[in-house]
C-alpha positions in Angstrom: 153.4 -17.4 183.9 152.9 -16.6 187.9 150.9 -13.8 187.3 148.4 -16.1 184.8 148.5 -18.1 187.5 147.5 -15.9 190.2 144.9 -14.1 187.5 143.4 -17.9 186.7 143.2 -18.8 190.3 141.7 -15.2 191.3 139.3 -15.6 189.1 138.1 -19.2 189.7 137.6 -18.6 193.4 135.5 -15.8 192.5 133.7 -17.6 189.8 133.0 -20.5 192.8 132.5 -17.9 195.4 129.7 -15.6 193.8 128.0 -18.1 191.7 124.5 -18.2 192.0 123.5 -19.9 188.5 123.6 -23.1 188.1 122.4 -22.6 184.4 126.0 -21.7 183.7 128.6 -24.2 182.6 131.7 -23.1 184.5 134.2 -25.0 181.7 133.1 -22.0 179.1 134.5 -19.4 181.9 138.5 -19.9 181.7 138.5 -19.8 177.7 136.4 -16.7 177.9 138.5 -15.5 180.0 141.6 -16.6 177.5 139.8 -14.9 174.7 139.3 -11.8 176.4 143.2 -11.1 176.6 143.6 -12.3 173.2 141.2 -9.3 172.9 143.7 -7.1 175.0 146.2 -8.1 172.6 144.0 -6.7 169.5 143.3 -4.0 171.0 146.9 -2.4 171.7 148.1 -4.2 168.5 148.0 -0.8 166.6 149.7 0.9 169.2 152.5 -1.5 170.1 153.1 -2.0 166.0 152.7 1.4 165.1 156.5 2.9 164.8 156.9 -0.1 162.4 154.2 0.4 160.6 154.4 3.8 160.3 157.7 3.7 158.1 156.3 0.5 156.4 152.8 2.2 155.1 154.1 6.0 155.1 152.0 7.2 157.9 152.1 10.5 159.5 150.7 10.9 162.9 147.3 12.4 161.2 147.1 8.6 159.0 148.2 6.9 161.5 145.5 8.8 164.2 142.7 7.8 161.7 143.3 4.1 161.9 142.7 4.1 165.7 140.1 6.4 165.1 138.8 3.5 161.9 139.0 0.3 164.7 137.7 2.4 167.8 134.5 4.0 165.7 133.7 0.3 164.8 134.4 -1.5 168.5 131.8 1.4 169.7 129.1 0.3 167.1 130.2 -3.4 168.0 129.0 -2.7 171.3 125.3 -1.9 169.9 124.8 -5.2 168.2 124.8 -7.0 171.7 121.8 -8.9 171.5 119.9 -9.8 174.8 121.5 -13.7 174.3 124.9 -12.4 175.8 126.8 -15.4 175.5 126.0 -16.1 171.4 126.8 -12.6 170.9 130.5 -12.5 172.4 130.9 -15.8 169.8 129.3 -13.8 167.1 132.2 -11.0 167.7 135.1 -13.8 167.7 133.8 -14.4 164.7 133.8 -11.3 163.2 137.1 -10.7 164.4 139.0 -13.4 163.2 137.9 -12.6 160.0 139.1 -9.6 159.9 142.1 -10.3 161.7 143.0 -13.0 159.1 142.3 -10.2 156.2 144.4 -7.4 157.0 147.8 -8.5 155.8 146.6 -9.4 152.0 145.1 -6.0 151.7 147.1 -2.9 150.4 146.3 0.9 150.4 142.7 2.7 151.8 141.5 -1.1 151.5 142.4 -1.2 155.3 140.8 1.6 156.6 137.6 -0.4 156.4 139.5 -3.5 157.9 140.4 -1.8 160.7 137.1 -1.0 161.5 135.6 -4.4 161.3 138.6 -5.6 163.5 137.2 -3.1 166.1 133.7 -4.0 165.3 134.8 -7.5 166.6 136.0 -6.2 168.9 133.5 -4.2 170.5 130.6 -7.0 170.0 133.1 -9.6 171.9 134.4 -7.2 174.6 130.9 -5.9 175.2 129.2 -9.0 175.4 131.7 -11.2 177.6 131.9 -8.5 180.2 127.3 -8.0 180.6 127.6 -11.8 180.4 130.2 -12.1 183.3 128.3 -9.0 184.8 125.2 -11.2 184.5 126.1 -14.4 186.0 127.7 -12.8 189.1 125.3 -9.9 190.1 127.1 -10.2 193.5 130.4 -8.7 193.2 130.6 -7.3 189.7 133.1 -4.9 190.5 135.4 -7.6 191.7 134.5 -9.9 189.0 134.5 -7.5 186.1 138.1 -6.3 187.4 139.4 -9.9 187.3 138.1 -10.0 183.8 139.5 -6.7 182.8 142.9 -8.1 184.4 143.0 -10.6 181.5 142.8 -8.2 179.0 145.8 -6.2 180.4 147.6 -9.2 180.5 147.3 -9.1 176.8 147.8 -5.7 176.9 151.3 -6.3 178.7 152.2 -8.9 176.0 151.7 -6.6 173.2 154.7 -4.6 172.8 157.3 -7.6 173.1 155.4 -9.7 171.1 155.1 -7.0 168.5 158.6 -6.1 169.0 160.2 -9.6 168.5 157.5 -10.2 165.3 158.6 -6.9 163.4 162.3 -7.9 164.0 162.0 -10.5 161.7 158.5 -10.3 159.8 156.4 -7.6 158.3 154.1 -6.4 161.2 151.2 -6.6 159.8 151.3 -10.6 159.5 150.9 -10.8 163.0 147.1 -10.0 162.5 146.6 -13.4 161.2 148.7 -15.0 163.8 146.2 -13.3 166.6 143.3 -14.8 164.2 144.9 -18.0 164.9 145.1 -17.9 168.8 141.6 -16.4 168.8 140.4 -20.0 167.0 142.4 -23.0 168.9 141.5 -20.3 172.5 137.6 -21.1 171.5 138.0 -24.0 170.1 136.0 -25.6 173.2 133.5 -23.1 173.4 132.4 -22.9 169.9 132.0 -27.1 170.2 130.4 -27.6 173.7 126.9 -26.9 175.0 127.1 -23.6 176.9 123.3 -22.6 178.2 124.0 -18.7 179.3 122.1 -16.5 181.7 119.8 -14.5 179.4 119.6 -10.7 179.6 116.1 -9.3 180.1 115.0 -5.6 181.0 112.3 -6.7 183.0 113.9 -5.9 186.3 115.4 -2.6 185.0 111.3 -1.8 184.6 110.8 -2.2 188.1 113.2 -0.2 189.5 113.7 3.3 189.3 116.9 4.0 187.3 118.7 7.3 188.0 119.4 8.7 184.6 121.5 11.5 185.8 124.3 9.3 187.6 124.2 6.7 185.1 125.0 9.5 182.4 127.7 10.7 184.5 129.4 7.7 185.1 128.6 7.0 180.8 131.0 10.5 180.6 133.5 9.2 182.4 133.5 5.6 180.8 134.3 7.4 177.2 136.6 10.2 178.6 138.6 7.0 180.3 138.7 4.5 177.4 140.0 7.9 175.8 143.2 8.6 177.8 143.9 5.1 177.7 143.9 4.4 174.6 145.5 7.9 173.6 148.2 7.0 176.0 148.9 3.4 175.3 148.5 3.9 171.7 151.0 6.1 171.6 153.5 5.7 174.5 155.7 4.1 172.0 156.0 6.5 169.6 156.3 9.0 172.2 159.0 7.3 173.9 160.9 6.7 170.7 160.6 10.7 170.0 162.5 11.5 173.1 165.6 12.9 173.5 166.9 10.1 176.0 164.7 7.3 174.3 167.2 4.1 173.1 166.2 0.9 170.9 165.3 -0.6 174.9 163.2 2.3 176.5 160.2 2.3 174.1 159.2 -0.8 174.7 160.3 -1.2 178.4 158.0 1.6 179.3 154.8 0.3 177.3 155.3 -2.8 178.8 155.4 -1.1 182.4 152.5 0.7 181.5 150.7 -2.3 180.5 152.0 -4.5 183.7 151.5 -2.2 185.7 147.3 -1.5 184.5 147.5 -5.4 184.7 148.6 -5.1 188.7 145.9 -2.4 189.6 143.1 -4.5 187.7 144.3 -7.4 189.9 144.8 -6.0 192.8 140.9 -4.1 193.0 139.2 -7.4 194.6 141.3 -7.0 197.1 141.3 -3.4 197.5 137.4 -3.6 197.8 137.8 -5.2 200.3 139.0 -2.7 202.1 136.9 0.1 200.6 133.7 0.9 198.6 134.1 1.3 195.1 133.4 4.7 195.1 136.3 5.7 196.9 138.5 3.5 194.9 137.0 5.0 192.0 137.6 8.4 192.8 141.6 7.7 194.7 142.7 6.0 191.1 141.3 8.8 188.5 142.8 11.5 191.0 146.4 9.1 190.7 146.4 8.7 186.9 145.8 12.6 186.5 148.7 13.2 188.9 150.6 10.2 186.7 150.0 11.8 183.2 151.6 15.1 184.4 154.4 13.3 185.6 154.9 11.6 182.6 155.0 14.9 180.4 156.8 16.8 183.0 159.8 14.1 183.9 161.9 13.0 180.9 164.8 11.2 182.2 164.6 7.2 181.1 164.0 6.3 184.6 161.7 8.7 185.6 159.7 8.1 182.1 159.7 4.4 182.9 158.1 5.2 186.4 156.2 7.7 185.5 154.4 5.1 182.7 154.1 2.2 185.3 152.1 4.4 187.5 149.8 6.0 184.9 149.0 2.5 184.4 148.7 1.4 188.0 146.1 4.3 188.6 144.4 4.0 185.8 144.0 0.0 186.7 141.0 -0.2 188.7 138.5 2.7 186.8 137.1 1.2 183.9 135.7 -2.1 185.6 134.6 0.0 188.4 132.6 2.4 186.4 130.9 -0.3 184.4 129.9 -2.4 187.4 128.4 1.0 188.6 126.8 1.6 185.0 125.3 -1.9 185.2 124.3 -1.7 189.2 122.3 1.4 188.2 120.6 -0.1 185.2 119.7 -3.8 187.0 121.6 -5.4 183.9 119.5 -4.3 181.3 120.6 -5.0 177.8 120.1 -1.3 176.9 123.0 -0.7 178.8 124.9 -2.0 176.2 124.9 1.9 174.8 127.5 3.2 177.8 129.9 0.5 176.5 129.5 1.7 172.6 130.0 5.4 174.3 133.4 4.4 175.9 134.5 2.8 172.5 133.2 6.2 170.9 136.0 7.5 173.2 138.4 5.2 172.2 138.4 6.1 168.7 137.8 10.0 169.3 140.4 11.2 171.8 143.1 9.0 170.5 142.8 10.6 166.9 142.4 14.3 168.7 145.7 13.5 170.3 146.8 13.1 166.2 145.5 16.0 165.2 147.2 18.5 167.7 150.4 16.3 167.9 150.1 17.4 164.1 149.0 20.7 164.3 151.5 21.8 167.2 154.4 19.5 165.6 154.8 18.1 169.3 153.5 14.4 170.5 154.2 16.1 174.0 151.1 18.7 173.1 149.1 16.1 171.6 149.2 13.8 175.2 147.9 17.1 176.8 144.5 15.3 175.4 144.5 12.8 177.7 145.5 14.8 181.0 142.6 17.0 180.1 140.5 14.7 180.3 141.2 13.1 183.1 141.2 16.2 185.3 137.5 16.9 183.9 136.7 13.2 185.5 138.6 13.9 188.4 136.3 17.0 188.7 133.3 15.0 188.1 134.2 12.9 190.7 134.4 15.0 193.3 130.9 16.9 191.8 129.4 13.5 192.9 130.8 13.0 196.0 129.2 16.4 197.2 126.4 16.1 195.4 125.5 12.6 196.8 124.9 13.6 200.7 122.2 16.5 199.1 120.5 13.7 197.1 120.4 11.3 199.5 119.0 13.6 202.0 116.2 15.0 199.7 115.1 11.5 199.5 114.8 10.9 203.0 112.4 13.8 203.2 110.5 13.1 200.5 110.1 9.7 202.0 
């Protein structure tokens, strides 16, 4: 409860320190904020339930790789239905996901495929629109502010795997869908009944200034490479862990929850690291540290070193996905278009997490399969530092053409 604590506190100072718009009714903020780790919760759900599940439903690692692949395809087209009213459209996606939510333990068979994806539409649409809205209403520190959001959906993220842990103990997992359906509607129970008058979303300003297509592009890459690897490793940490030679009844789910605790701590922690430096170089430190992390992980196979090898994959991996977005968004001026980077990352989501499946399969090793997600983050470390040296040359070819 201290860390909810410090997270609730971080972000209300922030909230009364960068608020320029008095449009915005600040009691709306704190159960967005709740809803939004209720979405971290959703999110890792599969992942954090999937050893159970897996004996329950007869999945191999293929199956079981297309149902991430089933809610990650839809929570990337959730993220193209954001309308330009940001605020009605995270509702919309609560909506949609409790729905689903509430569905999924009375279906049986291929019915849930299509369940799964609806969950992740909901998912997409709410995630998508409640960070463009906070994005919005704070154009002053998004990176900050977006990080203090993203903070609350590790801390749903942490919860996962113990809550899943102590359900399947005594329940069939998949009842614990409609339980998160439940939280989702007492959580938004004061939004959906009060008068919330949101900042509206217009491209007008994106019109007037000269966006660079290239960078933003780039930094789209990395966004879906990203939400990729972490996905691919939090989905299946557990099941990794549980394969291991050394793995006990106690280590799966202690590592999973380091992982997420510890992506909770970095997300936290970046407001006050940007303090210190520009985002840039936090950007390109933390996808360096999560390469270096992943190896580690695959490498070192002892329980303790796998514990702390997990927590800092997830500490490095913290701070880049708000940081890229606020740099996606700073380089389109807010438009609504935008709104396509975030269905790319959720593309990513759903593609590298299955592809970490399918050669798990094909090689008959989980270890192989987690070489997806190293990959990819040495290609963004690459890009990274392709930026950095491309940026002086830019910069200066400006100045002449000036």
């Amino acid at each position: 409860m201290r860390v909810v604590k410090q997270m609730r506190d971080a972000g209300s100072a922030t909230a009364v320190s960068m608020s320029t718009e008095p449009q915005t009714a600040p009691r709306s903020i704190l159960p967005m904020q709740l809803a939004f780790a209720l979405t971290g919760i959703g999110t890792t759900l599969l992942g954090s339930l999937l050893p159970t599940l897996s004996l329950h439903w007869r999945l191999d690692d293929r199956r079981a790789g297309f149902l991430f692949a089933a809610q990650f395809c839809g929570s990337a087209m959730g993220a193209l239905l954001v309308g330009s009213q940001f605020f009605r459209s995270a509702l919309r996606g609560y909506l949609l996901l409790i729905i689903s939510a509430v569905s999924i333990a009375f279906v049986r068979g291929e019915a849930r495929m299509p369940l799964f994806f609806t969950f992740g539409l909901g998912l997409g649409l709410a995630m998508t629109s409640t960070s463009m809205w906070m994005g919005k209403v704070f154009p002053a520190r998004r990176g900050a502010v977006l990080s203090v959001l993203n903070a609350w959906w590790c801390f749903g993220a942490v919860i996962s795997a113990p809550l899943a842990s102590l359900w399947v103990s005594r329940f069939p997992p998949e009842y614990f869908y409609p339980i998160l359906g439940t939280a989702m509607i007492v959580t938004l129970i004061p939004v959906f009944g009060g008068q919330q008058v949101a900042v509206d979303a217009t491209d007008a300003e994106s019109r007037t200034h000269e966006i660079d297509w290239k960078r933003v592009a780039m930094f789209a890459l990395m966004a879906f490479l990203y939400v990729g690897s972490e996905t691919s490793v939090g989905g299946w940490l557990m099941t990794y862990v549980h394969r291991l030679a050394v793995s006990s009844n106690v280590l799966a789910p202690l590592a999973t929850s380091c992982f997420w605790l510890a992506l909770l701590c970095g997300r936290t922690i970046s407001p006050w690291l940007l303090r210190r430096m520009d985002e840039l170089q936090l950007l390109s430190a933390s996808v360096l540290g999560a390469f270096v992390s992943v190896l580690m992980f695959l490498l070192l196979r002892t329980p303790l070193a796998t514990v702390f090898s997990a927590t800092c994959t997830g500490l490095m991996l913290g701070p880049i996905f708000p940081l890229c977005m606020a740099r996606i968004l700073a380089l389109m001026h807010d438009s609504p278009k935008s709104k396509w980077t975030f269905s790319l990352s959720g593309i990513g989501a759903a593609t590298l997490p299955a592809l970490t499946g399918e050669v798990s399969t094909r090689a008959g090793s989980l270890h192989s399969g987690l070489l997806v997600p190293a990959f990819a983050l040495l290609l963004m470390s690459a890009m990274m530092i392709f930026d950095r040296a491309a940026r002086p040359k830019a910069f200066a070819a400006h100045a002449k053409a000036s």
